[in-house]
N, CA, C and O atoms as a DFTB+ gen file, in Angstrom:
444 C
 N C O
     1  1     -11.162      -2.582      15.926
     2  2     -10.172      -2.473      14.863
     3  2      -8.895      -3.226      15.213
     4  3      -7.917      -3.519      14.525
     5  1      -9.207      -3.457      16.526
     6  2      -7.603      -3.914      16.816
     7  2      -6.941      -5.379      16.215
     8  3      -5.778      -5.725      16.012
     9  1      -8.423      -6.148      16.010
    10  2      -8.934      -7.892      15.394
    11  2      -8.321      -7.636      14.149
    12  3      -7.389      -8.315      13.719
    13  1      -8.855      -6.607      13.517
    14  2      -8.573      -6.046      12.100
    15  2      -6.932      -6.037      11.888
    16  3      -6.454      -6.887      11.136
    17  1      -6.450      -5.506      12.253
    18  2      -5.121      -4.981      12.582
    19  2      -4.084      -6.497      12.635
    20  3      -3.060      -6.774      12.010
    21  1      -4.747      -7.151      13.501
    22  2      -3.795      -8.464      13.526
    23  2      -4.091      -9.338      12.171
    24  3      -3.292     -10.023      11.532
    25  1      -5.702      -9.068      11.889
    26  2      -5.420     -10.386      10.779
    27  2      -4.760      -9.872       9.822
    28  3      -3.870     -10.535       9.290
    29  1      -5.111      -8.336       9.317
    30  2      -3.902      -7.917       8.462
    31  2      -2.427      -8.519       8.276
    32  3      -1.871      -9.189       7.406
    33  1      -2.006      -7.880       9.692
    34  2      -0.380      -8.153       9.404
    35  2       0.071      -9.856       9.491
    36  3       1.221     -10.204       9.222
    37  1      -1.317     -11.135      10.025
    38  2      -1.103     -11.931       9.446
    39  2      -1.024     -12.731       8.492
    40  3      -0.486     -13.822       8.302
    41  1      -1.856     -11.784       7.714
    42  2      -2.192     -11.930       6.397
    43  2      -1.128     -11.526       5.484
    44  3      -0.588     -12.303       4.697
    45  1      -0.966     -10.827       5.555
    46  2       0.112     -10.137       4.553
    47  2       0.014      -8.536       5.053
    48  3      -0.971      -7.849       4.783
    49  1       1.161      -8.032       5.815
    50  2       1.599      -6.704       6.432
    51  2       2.053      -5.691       5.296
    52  3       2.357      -4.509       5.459
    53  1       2.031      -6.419       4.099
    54  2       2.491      -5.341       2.986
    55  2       1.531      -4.615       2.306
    56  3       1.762      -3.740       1.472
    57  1      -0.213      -5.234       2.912
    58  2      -1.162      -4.407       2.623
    59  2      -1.155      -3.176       3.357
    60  3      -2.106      -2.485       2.992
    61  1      -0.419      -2.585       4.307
    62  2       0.212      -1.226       4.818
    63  2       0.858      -0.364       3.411
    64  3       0.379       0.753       3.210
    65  1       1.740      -0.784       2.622
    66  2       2.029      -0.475       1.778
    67  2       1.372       1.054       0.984
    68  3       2.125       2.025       0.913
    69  1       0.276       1.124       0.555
    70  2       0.122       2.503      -0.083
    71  2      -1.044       3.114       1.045
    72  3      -2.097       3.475       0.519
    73  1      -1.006       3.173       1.645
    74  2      -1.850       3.383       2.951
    75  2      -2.023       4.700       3.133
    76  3      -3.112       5.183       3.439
    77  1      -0.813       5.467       2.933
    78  2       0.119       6.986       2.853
    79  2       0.146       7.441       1.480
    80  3       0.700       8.522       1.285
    81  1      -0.257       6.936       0.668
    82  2       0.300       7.343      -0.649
    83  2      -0.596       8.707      -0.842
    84  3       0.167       9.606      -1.195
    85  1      -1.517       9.024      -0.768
    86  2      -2.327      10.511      -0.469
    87  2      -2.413      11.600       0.238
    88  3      -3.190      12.554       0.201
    89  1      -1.222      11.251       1.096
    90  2      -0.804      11.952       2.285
    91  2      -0.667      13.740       1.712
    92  3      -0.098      14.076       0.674
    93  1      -1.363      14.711       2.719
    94  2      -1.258      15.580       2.223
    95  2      -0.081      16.103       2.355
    96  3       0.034      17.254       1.934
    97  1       0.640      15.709       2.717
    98  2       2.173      16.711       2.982
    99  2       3.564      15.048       2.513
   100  3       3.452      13.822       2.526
   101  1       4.381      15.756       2.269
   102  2       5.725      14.820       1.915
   103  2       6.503      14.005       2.959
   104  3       7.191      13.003       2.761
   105  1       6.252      14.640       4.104
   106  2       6.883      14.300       5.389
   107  2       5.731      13.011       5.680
   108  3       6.250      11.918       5.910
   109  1       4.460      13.059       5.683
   110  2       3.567      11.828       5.704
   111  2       3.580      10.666       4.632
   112  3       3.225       9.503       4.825
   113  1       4.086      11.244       3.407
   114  2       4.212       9.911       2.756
   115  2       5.257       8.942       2.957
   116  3       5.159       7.737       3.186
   117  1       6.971      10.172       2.747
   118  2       7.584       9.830       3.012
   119  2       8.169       8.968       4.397
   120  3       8.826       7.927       4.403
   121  1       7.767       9.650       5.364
   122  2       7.483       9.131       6.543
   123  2       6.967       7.232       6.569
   124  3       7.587       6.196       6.811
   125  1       5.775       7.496       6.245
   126  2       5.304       6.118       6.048
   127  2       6.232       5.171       5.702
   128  3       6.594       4.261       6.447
   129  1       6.797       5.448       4.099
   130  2       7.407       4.160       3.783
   131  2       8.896       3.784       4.069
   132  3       9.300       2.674       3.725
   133  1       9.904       4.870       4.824
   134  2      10.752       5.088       5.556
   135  2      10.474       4.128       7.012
   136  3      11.233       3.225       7.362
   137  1       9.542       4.434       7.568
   138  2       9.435       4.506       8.841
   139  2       8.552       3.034       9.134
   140  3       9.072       2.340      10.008
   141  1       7.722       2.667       8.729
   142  2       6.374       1.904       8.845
   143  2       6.741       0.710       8.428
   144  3       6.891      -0.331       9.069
   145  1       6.947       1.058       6.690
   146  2       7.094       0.049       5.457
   147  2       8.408      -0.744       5.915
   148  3       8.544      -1.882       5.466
   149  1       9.619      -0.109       6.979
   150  2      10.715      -0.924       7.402
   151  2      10.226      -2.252       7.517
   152  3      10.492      -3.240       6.831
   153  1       9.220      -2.077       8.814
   154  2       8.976      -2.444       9.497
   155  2       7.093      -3.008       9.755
   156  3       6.396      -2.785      10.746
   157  1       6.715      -3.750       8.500
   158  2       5.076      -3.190       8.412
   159  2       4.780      -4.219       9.623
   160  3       4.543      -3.746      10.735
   161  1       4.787      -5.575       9.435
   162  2       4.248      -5.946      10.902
   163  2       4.200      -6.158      12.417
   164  3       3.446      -6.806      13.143
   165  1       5.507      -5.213      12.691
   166  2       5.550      -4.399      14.217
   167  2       5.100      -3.591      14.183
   168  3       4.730      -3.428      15.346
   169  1       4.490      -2.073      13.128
   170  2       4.055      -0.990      13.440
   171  2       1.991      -1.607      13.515
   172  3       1.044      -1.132      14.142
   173  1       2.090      -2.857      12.513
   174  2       0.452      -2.638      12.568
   175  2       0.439      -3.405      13.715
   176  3      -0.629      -3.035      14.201
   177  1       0.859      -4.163      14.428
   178  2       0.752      -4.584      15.656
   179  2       0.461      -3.657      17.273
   180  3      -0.318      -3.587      18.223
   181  1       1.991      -2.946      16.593
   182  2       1.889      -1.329      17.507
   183  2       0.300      -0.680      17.334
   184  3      -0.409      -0.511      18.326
   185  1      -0.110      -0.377      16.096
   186  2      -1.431       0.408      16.013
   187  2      -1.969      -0.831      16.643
   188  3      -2.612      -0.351      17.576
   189  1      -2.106      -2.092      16.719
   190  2      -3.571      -2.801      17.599
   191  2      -3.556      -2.647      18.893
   192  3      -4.570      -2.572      19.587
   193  1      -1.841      -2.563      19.495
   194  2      -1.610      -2.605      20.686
   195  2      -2.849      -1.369      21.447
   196  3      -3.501      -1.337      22.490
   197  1      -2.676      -0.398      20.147
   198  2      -2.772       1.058      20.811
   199  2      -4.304       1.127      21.145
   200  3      -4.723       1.496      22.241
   201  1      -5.210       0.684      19.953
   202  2      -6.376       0.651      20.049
   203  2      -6.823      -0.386      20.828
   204  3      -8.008      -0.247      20.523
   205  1      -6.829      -1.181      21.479
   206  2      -6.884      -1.864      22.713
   207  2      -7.483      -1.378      23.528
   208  3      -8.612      -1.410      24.015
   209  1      -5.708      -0.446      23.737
   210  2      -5.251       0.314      24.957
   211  2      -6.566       1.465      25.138
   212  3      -7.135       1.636      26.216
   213  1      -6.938       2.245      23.801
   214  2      -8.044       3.297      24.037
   215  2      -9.366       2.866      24.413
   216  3     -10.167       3.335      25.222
   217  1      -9.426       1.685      23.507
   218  2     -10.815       0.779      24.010
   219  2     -11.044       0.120      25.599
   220  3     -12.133      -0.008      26.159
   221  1     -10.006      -0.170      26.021
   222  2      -9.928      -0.417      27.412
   223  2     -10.239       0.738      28.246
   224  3     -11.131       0.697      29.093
   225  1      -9.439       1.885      28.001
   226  2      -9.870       3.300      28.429
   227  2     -11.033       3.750      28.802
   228  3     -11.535       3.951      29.908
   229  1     -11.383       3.876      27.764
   230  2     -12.959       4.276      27.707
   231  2     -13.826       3.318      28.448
   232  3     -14.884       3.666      28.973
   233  1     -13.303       1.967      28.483
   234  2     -14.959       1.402      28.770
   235  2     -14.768       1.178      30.383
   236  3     -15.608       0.686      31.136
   237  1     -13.086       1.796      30.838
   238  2     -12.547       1.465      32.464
   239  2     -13.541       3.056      32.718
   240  3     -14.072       3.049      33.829
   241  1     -13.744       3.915      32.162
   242  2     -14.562       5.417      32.723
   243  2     -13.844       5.815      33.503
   244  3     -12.903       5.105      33.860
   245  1     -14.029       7.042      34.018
   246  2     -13.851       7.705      34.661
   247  2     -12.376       8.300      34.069
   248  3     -12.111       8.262      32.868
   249  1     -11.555       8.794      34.982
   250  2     -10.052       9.605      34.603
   251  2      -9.680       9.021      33.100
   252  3      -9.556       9.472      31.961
   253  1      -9.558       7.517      33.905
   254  2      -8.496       6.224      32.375
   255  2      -9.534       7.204      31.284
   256  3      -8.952       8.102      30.677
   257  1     -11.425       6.986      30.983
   258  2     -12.148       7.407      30.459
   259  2     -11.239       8.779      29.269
   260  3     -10.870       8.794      28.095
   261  1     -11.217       9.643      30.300
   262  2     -10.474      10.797      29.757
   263  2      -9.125      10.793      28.733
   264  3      -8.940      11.422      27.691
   265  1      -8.403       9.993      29.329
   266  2      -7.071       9.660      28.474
   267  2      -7.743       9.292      26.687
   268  3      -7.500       9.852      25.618
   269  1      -8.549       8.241      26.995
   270  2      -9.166       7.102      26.082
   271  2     -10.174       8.448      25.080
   272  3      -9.876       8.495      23.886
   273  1     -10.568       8.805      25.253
   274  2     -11.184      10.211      23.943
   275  2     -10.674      10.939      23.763
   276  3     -11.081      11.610      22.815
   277  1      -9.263      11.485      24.544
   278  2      -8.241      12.543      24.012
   279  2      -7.363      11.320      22.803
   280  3      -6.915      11.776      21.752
   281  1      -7.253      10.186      23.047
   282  2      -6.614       9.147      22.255
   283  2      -7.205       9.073      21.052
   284  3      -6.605       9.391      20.025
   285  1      -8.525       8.616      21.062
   286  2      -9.302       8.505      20.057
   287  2      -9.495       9.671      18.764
   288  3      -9.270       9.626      17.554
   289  1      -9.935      10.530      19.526
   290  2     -10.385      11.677      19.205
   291  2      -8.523      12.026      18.434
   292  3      -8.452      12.170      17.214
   293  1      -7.730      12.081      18.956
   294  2      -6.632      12.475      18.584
   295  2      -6.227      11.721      17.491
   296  3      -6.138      12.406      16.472
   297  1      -5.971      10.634      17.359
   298  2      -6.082       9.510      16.349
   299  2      -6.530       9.866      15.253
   300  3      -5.869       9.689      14.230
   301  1      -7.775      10.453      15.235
   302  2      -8.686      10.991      14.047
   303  2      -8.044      11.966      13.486
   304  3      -7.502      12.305      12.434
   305  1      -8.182      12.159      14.083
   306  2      -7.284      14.088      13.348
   307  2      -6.064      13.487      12.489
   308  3      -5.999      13.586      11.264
   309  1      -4.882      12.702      13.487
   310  2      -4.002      12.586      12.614
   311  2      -4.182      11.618      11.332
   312  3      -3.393      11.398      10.413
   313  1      -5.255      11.197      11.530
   314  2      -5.616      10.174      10.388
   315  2      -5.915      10.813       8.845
   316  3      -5.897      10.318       7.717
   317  1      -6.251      12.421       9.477
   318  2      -6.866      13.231       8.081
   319  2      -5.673      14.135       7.119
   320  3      -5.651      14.982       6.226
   321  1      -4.583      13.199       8.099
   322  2      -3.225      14.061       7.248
   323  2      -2.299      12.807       6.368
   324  3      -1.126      12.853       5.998
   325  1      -3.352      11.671       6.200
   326  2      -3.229      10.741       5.003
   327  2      -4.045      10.917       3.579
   328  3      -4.073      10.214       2.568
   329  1      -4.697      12.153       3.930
   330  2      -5.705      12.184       2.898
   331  2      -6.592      12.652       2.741
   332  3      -7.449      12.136       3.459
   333  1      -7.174      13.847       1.841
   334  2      -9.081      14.137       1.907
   335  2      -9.709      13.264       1.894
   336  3     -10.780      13.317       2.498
   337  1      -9.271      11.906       1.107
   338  2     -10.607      11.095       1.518
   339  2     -10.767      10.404       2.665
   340  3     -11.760       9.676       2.682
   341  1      -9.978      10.415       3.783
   342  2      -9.771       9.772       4.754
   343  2     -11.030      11.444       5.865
   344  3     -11.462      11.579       7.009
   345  1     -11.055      11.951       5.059
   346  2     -12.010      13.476       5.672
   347  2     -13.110      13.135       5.831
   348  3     -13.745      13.587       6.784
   349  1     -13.674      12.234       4.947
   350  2     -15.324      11.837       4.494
   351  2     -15.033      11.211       5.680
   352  3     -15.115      12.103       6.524
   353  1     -14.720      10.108       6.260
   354  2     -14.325       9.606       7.528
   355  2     -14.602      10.461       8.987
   356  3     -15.608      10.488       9.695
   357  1     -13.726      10.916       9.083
   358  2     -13.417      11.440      10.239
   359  2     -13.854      12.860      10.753
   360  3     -13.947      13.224      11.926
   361  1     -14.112      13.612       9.553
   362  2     -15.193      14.821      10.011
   363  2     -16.478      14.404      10.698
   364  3     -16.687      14.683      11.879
   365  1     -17.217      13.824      10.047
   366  2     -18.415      12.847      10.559
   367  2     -17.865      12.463      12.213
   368  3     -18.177      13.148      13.186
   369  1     -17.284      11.641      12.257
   370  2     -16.544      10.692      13.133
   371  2     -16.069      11.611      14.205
   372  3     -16.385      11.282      15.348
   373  1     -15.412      12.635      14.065
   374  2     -15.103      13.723      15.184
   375  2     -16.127      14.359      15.694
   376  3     -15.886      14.926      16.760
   377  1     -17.009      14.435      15.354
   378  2     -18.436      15.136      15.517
   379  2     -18.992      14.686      16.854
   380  3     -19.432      15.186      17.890
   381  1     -18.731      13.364      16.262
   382  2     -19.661      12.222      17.301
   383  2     -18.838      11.973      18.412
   384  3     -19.321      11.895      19.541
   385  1     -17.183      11.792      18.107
   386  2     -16.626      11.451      19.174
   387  2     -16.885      12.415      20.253
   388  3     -16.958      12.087      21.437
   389  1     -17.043      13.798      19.741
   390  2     -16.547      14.934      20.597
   391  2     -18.392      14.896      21.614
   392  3     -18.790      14.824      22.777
   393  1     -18.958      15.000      20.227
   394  2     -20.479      14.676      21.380
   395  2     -20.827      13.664      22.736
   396  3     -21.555      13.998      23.671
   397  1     -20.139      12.384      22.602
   398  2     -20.166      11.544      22.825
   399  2     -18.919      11.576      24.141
   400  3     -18.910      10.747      25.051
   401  1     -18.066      12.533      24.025
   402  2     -16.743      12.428      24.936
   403  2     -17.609      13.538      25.803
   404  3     -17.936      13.242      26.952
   405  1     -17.959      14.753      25.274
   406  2     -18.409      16.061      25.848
   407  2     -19.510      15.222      27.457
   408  3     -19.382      15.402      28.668
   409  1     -20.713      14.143      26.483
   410  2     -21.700      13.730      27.532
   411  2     -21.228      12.642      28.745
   412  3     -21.458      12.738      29.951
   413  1     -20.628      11.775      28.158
   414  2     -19.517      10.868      29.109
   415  2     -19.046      12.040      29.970
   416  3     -19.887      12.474      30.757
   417  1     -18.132      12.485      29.959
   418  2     -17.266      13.477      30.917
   419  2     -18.257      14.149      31.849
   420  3     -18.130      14.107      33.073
   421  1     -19.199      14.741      31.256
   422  2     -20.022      15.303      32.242
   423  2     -20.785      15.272      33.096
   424  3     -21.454      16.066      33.758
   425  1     -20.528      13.663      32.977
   426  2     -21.229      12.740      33.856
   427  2     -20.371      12.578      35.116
   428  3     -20.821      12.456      36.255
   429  1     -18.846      12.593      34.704
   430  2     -17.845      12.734      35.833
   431  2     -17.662      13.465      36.809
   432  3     -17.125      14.550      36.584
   433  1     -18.073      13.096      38.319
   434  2     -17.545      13.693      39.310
   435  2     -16.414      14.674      39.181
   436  3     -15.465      14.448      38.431
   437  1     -16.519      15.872      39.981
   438  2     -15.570      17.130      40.102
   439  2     -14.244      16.157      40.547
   440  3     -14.610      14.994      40.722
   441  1     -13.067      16.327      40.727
   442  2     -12.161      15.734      41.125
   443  2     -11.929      16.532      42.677
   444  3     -11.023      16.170      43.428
């Protein structure tokens, strides 16, 4: 997503724009176009930076591993406070992460 993320904001960063507009609470919409919309192609940059950063995580294993699915996994969640339909998404999607984080980890040496 992170590829995604750049051609966006080189494309035109104002496709950020209604992104939030479904947000279940006022503080998330508002938020967005206060906060984001200032500023749309440093924050979608910021989000590629970030997903990188988790993708690197995960595939370094071990501890980094750990950081990188509390990231992910965390990500999701806040993603579902843009929207029910952003739910069809990420319910699915948490399922798997958590399966998928649960078997990784347990593969990890005791510390």
């Amino acid at each position: 997503m992170g590829g995604v993320h750049l051609g966006l904001v080189s494309a035109d960063a104002e496709v950020y724009r209604h992104f939030a507009d479904h947000g279940l609470f006022p503080f998330v919409r508002d938020g967005w176009q206060r906060v984001v919309m200032a500023e749309p192609a440093v924050w979608g940059l910021l989000l590629m930076v970030g997903e990188l950063i988790l993708g690197i995580l995960l595939l370094v294993g071990g501890r980094a591993a750990r950081w990188g699915w509390a990231g992910v996994i965390g990500f999701h969640v806040l993603l579902m406070l843009f929207g029910f339909g952003f739910w069809l998404w990420s319910i699915p999607t948490l399922g798997l992460l958590l399966f998928l984080a649960r078997r990784d980890l347990a593969d990890e040496p005791e510390p």
